[in-house]
matplotlib code that plots the C-alpha trace (Angstrom):
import matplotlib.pyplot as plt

x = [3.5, 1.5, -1.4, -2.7, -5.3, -4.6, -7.1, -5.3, -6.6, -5.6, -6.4, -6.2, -4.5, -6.1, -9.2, -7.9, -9.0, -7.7, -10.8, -9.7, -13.2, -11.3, -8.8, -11.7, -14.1, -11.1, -10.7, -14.3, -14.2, -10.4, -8.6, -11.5, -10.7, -7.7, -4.3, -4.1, -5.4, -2.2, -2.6, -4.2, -4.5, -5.6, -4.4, -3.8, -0.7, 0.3, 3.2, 6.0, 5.9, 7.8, 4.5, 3.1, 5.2, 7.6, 10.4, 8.9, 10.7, 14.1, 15.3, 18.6, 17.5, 14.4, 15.7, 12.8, 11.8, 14.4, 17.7, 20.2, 23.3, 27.0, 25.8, 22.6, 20.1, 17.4, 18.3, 15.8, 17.1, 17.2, 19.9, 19.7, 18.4, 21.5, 20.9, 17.4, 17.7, 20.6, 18.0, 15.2, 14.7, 16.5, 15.3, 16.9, 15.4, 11.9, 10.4, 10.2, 6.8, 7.3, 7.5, 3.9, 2.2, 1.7, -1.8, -3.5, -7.1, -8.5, -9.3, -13.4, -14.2, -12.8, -14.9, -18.3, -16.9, -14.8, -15.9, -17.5, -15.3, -14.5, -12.1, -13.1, -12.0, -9.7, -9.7, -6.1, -4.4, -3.2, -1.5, -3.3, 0.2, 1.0, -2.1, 0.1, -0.8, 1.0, 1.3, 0.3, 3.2, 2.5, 0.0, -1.2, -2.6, 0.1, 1.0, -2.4, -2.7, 0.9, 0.0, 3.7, 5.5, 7.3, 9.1, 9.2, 8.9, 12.7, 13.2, 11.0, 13.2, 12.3, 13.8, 17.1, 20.2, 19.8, 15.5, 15.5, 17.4, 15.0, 11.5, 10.9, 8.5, 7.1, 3.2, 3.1, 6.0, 4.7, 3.2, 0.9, -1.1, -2.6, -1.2, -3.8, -2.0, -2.8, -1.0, 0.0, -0.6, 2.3, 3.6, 6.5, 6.1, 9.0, 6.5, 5.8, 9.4, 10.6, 8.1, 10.0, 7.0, 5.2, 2.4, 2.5, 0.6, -0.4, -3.5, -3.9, -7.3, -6.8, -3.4, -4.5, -1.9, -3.0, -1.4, -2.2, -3.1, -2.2, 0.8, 2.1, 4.4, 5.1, 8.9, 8.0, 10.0, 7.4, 6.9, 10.6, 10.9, 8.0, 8.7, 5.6, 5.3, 1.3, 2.3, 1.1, 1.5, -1.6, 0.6, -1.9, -2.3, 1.4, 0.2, 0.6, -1.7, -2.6, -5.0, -6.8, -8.3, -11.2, -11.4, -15.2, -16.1, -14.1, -15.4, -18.7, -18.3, -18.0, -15.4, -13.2, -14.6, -12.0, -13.2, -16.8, -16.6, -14.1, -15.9, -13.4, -14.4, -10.8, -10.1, -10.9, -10.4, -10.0, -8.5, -5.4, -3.5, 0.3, 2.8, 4.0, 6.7, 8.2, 7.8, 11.6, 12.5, 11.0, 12.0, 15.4, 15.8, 18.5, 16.7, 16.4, 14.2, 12.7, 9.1, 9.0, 9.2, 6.7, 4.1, 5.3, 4.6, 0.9, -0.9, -3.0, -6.2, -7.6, -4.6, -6.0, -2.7, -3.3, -6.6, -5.9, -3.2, -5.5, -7.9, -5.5, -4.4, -8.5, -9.1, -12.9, -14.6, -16.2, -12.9, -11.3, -14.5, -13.6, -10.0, -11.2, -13.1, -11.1, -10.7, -6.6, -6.0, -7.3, -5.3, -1.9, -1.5, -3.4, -3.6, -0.4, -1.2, -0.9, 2.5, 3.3, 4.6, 8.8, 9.1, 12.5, 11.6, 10.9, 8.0, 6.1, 2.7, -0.1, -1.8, -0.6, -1.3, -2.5, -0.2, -1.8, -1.4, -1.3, -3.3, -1.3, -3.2, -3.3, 0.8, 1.0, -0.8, 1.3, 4.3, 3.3, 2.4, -0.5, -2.6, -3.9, 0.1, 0.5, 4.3, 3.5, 1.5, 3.6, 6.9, 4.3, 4.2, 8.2, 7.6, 4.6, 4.6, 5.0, 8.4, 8.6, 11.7, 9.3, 6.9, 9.6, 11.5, 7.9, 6.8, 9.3, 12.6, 13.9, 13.3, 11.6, 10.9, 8.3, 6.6, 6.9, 5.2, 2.1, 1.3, 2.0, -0.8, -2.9, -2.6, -3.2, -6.2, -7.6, -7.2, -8.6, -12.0, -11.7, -11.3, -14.6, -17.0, -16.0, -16.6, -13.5, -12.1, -9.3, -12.0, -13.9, -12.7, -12.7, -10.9, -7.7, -5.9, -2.4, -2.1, -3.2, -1.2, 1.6, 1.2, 0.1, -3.8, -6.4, -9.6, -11.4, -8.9, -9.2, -12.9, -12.4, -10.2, -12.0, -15.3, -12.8, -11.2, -14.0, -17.1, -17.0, -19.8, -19.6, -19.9, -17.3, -15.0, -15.7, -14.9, -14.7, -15.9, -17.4, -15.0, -15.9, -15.8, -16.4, -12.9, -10.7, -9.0, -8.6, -6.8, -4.7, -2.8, -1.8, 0.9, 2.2, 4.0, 6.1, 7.9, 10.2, 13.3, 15.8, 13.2, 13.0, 10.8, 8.9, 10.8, 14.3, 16.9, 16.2, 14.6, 16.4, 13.4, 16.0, 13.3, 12.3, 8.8, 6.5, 2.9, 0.4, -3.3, -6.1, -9.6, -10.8, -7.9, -6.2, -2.6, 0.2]
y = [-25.9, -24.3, -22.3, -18.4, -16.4, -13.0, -10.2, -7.5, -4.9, -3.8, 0.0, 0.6, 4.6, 4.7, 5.3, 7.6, 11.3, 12.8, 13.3, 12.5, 10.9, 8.0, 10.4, 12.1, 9.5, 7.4, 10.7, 10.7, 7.3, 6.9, 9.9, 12.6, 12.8, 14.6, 13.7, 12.4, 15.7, 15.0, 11.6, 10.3, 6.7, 7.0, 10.1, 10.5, 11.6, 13.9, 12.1, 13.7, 14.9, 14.5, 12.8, 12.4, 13.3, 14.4, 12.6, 9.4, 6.8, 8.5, 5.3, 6.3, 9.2, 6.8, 3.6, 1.9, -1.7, -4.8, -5.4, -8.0, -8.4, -9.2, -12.9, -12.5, -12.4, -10.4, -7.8, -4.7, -1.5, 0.3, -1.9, -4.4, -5.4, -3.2, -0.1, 0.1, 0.5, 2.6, 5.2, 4.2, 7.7, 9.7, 7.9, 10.1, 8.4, 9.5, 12.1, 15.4, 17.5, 19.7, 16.3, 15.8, 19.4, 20.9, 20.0, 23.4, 24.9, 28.7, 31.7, 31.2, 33.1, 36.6, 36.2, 36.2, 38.4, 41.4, 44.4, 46.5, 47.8, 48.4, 45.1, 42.0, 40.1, 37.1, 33.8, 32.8, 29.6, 28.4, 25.1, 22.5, 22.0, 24.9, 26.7, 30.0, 31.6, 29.4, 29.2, 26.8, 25.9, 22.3, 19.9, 16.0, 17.0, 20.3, 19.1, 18.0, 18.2, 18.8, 22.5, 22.4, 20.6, 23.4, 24.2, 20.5, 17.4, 17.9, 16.8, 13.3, 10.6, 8.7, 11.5, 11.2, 10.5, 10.7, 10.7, 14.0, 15.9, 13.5, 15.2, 18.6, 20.5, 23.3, 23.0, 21.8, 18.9, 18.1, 14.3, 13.6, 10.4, 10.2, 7.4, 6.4, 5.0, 3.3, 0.9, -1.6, -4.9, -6.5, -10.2, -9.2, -6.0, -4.3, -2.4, -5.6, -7.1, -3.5, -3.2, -3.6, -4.0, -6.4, -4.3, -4.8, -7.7, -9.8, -11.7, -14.9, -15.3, -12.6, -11.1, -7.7, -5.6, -4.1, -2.1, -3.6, 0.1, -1.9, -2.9, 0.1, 1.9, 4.9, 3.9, 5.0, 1.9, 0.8, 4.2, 4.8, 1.6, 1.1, 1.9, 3.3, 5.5, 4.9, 4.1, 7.5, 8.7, 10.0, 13.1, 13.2, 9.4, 8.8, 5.3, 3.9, 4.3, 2.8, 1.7, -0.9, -1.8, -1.3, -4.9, -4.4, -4.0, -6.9, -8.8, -8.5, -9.4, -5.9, -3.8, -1.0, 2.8, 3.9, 1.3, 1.5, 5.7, 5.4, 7.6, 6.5, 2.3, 1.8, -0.2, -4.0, -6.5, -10.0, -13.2, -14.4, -17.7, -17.7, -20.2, -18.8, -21.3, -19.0, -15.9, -14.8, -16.9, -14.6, -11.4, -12.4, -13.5, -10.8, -8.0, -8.6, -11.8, -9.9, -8.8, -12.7, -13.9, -12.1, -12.7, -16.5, -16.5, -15.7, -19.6, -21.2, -21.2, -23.6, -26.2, -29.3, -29.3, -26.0, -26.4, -29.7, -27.6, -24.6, -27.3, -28.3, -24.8, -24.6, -22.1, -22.5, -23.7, -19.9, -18.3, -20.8, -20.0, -16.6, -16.9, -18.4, -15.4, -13.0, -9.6, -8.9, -12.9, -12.1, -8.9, -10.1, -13.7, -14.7, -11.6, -10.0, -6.1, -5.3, -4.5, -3.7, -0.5, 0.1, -4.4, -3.3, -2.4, -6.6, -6.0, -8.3, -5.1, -6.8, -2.9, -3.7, -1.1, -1.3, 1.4, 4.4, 4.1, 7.6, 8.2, 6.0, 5.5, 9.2, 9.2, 6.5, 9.2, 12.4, 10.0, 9.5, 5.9, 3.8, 3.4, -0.1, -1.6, -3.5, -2.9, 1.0, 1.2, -0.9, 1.4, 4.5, 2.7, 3.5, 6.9, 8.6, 11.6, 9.1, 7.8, 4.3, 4.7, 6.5, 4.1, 1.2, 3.2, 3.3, -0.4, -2.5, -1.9, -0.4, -2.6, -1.0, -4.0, -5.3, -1.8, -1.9, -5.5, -4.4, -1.2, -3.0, -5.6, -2.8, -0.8, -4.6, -4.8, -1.2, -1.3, -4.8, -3.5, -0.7, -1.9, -4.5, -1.9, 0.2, -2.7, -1.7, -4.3, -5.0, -6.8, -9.0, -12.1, -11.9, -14.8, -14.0, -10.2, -9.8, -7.6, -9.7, -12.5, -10.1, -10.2, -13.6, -12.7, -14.6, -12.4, -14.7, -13.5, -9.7, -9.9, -11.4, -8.6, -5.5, -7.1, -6.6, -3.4, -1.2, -2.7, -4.8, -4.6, -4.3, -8.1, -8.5, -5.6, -6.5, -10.5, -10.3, -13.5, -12.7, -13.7, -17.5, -16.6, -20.4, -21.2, -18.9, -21.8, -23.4, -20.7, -20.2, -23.4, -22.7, -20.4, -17.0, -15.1, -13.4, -15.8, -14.9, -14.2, -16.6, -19.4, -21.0, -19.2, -19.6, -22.8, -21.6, -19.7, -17.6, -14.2, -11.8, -9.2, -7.8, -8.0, -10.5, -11.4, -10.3, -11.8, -13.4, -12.9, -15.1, -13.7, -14.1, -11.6, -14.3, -13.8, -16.1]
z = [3.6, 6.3, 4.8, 6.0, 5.1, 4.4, 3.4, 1.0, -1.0, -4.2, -6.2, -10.0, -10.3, -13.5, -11.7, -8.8, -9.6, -5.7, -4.8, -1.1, -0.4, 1.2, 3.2, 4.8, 5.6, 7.0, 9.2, 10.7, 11.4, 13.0, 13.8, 14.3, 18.4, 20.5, 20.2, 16.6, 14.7, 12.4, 11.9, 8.9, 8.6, 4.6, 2.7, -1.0, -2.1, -5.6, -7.4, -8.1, -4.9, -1.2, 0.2, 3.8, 6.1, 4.1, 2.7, 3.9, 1.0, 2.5, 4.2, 4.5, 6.8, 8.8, 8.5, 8.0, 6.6, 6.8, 4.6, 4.2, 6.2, 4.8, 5.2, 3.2, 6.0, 6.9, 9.6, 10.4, 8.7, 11.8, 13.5, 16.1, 19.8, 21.3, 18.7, 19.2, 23.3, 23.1, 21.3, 23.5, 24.7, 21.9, 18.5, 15.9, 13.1, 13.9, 11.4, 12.9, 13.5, 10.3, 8.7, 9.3, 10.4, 13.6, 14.4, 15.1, 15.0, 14.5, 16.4, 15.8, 18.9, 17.2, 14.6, 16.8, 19.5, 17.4, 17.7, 15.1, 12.5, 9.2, 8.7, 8.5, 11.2, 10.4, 12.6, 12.8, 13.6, 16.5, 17.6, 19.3, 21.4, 22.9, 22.3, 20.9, 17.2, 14.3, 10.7, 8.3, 6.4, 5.4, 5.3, 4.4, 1.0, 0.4, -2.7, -4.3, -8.0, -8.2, -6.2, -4.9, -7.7, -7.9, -5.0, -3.2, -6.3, -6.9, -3.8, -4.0, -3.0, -6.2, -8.5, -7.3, -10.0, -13.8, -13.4, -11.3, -14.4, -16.9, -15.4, -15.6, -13.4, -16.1, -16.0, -19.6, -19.4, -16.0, -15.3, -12.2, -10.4, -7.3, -4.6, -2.4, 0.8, 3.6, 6.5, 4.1, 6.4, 5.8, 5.7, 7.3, 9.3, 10.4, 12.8, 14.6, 14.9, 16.4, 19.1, 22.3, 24.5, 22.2, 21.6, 17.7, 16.1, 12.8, 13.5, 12.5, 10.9, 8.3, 8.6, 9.9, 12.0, 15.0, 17.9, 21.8, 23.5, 27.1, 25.9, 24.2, 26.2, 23.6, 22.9, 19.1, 17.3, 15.4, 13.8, 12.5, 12.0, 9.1, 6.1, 4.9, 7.9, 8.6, 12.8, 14.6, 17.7, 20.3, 21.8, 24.3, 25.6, 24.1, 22.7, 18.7, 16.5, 13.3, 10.3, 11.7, 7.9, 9.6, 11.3, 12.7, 9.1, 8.1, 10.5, 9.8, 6.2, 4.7, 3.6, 4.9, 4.9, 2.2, -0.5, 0.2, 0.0, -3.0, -5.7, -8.4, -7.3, -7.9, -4.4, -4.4, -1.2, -1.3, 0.5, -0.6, 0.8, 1.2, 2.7, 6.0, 6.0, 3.0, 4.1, 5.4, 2.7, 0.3, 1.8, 2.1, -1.7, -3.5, -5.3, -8.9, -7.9, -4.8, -6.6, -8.5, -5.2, -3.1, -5.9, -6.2, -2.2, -3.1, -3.6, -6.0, -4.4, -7.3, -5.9, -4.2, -2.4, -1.2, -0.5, 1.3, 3.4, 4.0, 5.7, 7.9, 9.1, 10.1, 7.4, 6.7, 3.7, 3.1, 3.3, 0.8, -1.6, -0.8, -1.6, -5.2, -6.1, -4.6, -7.6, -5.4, -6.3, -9.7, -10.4, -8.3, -9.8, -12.3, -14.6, -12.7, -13.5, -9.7, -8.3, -4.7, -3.5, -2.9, -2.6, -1.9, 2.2, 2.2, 4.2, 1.6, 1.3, 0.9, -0.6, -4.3, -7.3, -10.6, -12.3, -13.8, -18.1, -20.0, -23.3, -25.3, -28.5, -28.4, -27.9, -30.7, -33.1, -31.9, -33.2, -36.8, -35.7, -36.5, -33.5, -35.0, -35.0, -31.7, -32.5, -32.7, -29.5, -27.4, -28.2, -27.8, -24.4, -23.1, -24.2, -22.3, -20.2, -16.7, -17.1, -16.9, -14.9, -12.1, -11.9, -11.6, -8.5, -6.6, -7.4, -8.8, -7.1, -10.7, -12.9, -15.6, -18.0, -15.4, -15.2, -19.3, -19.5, -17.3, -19.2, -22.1, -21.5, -20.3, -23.5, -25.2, -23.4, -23.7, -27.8, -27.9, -26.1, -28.1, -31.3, -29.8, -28.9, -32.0, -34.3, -36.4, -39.4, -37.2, -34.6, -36.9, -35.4, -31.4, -30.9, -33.0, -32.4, -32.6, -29.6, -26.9, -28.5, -27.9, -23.9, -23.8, -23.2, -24.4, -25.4, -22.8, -20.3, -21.4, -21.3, -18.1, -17.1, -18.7, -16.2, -13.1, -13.7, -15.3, -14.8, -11.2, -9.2, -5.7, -5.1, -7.6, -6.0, -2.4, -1.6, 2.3, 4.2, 7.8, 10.7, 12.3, 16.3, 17.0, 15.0, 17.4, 19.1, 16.1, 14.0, 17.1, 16.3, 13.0, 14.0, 13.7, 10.5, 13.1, 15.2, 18.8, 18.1, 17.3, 16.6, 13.4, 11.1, 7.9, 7.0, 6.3, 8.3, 11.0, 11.2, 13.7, 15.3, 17.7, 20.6, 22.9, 22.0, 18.9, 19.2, 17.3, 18.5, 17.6, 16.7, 20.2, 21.6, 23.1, 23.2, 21.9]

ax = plt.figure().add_subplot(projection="3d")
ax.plot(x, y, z, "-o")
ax.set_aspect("equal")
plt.show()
């Protein structure tokens, strides 16, 4: 077993109201220069919806993420070493510039220099390409608030088949969350195994993955071939681009812009341990165990083994106390209400999601049931407005009885604090209530629970140990997720990157 540190971030869409705090400050802080007007490291997606850039889950049209071969192992989506040169300088699997927008400003000078008139003048739009008057016909945020629903959500990739014809799109039937998304981190980044020039890498210390701007050569791999599509491209220096989760911040002990600005306090970051020996393993399992094992790859940090391991890898004693009070640990494995986004892409995200629950006690009533019946609540629960069937094609490869189980212990824990703070007959004995019995929750673990999802403080929201410069040469011999091609990796099998080297960096910028 050979113990990494990773930090990972989860965010509750119950508490997401699209304010687009995070997209903007992310903005200012990352993008706001030449060359990457478009880009836009954080943004926050309406659901149902085609998303940013458009069409983005469509893997059969970017070929993004890994799959398995005939023989059960893991290939990247996009094809192999001889594929990938062959579209070196012709990638047709990139998304197109009306994918994204056409990155364009205004006309400000006509409105200080027009002439006097009796019009208004108007400053119009022109691209930041070519410099000629444009259109804006698409955008990052186009569909907020469902603003587009009706011309474009038909066409989200997760609607396709019997769901599409399931959801309608009048105002009144119509369902909406808000998706928060950023680079997702991975465990096993198709971004980084794509690279061709090696620029791409997972650091070691705390799993962040970063683009080498001296390395990059602009050959555009890593952007069709993640998943998530959150690689950019500077058109003017023709270099990658990416979230960096803010590693400065990190670094330093604090967390990334886009949780500290969240209005809604619905992001938390935390350390969480996992056995790099397993990863390919886990990513390679077949898909009805696929989301069992990525969580299953997570470890105990409360293990003496694992502690005992982590040692060895030279993870410090402040990032194992870390890893013990991290809120993502928490919410992943020990109260499992977070679920990572399209597992299917075997990427293994470490940015996992709470999923949003609807007014249920409120559904339970419209249905003639009683709101007090655990039995009438949960089946209220496979009949809101968001179809379960949605939320199990965005985080749990389709299988809806996961997506059932989590809202279910959600709704167990929202009429258990409910029936608490309300003081109802049904709550005179705290220790004993039928619902939480019903999900396997103890009312110490809901208490615990209700603390971490609505009423964290920041110290309890934000667990980010400071970086240790004087361990660099240590971490640097515990090994890289990402291994060269063709070398044994993670423990079993073998991992085919389809390039010659992928590297690891240490925290000192030494490379592997």
């Amino acid at each position: 077993m050979r113990v990494l540190a990773q930090i990972a971030m989860v965010m509750n869409l119950d508490k997401c109201i699209g304010c687009h705090t995070c997209s903007v400050t992310c903005k200012q802080t990352w993008t706001n220069r030449a060359g990457v007007e478009y880009a836009w490291f954080n943004n926050v997606e309406s659901r149902p919806g085609l998303g940013f850039p458009r069409r983005w889950e469509d893997q059969d049209r970017h070929r993004g993420g890994w799959a398995l071969d005939r023989r059960g192992r893991l290939v990247l989506r996009g094809g192999g070493r001889l594929r990938r040169l062959l579209g070196l300088f012709a990638n047709p699997d990139l998304p197109a510039l009306d994918d994204y927008y056409e990155p364009l400003t205004y006309d400000y000078d006509t409105l200080v220099t027009a002439p006097a008139g009796t019009d208004t003048p108007v400053a119009r739009p022109r691209s930041q390409l070519t410099g000629e008057p444009t259109s804006v016909r698409w955008g990052a945020n186009w569909e907020d608030g469902l603003g587009g629903a009706p011309e474009h959500a038909a066409a989200d990739p997760n609607l396709q088949g019997g769901l599409g014809e399931q959801v309608r799109f009048e105002f009144e039937e119509a369902f909406l969350l808000h998706l928060p998304r950023i680079c997702e981190h991975c465990l096993n980044p198709a971004c980084v195994a794509a690279c061709p020039s090696g620029a791409l890498y997972k650091r070691v210390e705390d799993g962040v993955v970063l683009v080498d701007q001296d390395r990059c050569r602009g050959w555009r791999m890593c952007v069709s071939a993640c998943p998530y599509k959150k690689v950019y491209v500077n058109h003017r220096t023709g270099k990658a681009e990416k979230c960096t989760f803010c590693f400065p911040r990190l670094e330093a002990g604090q967390p990334t812009v886009c949780a500290e600005t969240c209005v809604g306090r619905l992001r938390y970051l935390g350390v969480v341990l996992y056995d790099a020996d397993r990863v390919g393993e886990a990513a390679a399992v077949p898909e009805p165990e696929l989301l069992d094992a990525q969580r299953d790859l997570l470890l105990d940090p409360e293990d003496p083994e694992v502690r005992a391991a982590a040692r060895e890898s030279g993870i410090p004693e402040d990032w194992l106390d870390a890893a013990r009070r991290s809120p993502v640990h928490a919410l992943i494995s020990r109260h499992r209400v977070a679920l990572p986004l399209h597992p299917e892409y075997r990427t293994l995200p470490m940015v996992w999601y709470v999923p949003p629950l609807s007014p249920v006690l409120d559904a339970t009533a419209a249905a003639g049931g009683d709101p007090g019946d655990p039995d009438h609540v949960f089946a209220a629960v496979t009949q809101l407005r968001t179809p379960l069937e949605y939320l199990a094609q965005l985080f749990t490869a389709g299988d809806t009885d996961v997506v059932a189980g989590t809202l279910m212990k959600l709704t167990a824990l929202r009429s258990y604090m409910r029936q608490r703070s309300l003081n109802t007959p049904e709550s005179a004995d705290p220790e004993e209530d039928e619902g939480l019995a019903a999900v396997g929750l103890s009312p110490v673990q809901a208490r615990e629970l209700h603390r971490l999802l609505a009423l964290a403080e920041y110290r309890d929201r934000f667990v980010v140990p400071a970086a240790h410069q004087e361990d660099a040469a240590v971490l640097a011999e515990t090994g890289c997720p990402v291994a060269e091609e063709e070398q044994p990796q993670h423990g079993g099998g073998r991992v085919h990157l389809g390039m010659p080297r992928v590297r690891c960096r240490d925290d000192a910028g030494g490379r592997r």
